[in-house]
KEMAR-830344 format. One record per residue (C-alpha): x, y, z; residue in one letter. Coordinates in steps of 0.25 Angstrom, whole numbers, plus 2048, in hexadecimal, padded with zeros to 3 digits. Layout:
N
XYZa
...
REM end
This chain:
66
294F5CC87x
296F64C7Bx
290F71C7Fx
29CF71C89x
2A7F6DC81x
2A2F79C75x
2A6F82C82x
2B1F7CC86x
2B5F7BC77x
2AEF8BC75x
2B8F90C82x
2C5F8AC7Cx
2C2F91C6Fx
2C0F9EC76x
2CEF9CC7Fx
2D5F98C71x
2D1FA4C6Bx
2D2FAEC77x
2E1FA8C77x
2E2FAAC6Ax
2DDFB8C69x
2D0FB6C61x
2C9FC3C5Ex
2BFFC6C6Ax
2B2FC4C5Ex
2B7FB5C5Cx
2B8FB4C6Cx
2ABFBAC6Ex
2A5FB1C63x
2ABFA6C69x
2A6FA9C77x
298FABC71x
299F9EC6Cx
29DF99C7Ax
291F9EC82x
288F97C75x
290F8BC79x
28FF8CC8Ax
280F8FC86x
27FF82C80x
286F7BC8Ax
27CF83C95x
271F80C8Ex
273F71C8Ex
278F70C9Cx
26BF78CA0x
274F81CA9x
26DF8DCADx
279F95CB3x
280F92CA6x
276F95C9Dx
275FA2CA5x
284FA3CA4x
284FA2C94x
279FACC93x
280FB6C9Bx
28BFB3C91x
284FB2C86x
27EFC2C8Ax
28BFC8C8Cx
292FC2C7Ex
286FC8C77x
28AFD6C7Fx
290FDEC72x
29FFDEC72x
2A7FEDC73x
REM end
């Protein structure tokens, strides 16, 4: 399963760097890399309501950031 460990690994990343106060570009960036990562796993699992899920994501982080 190493779709499910790359976002496990991807969310402890992200809890590291929201602890230590990453700027929010290097958490979106990193988020973006999570929902690549849940796609994979998605994909692989041929789960339709995560796949649907990881679209939905995958829609609102390419929403343009105020």
């Amino acid at each position: 399963m190493d779709e499910a460990r790359a976002v496990i690994d991807r969310l402890e990343r992200i809890d590291v760097l929201d602890r230590d106060g990453a700027p929010p570009a290097v958490l979106l960036e990193e988020l973006r890399g999570l929902v690549r990562d849940a796609e994979a796993w998605a994909r692989l699992e041929r789960d339709e309501r995560a796949a649907a899920a990881v679209e939905r994501c995958d829609s609102a982080l390419a929403q343009p950031v105020a």
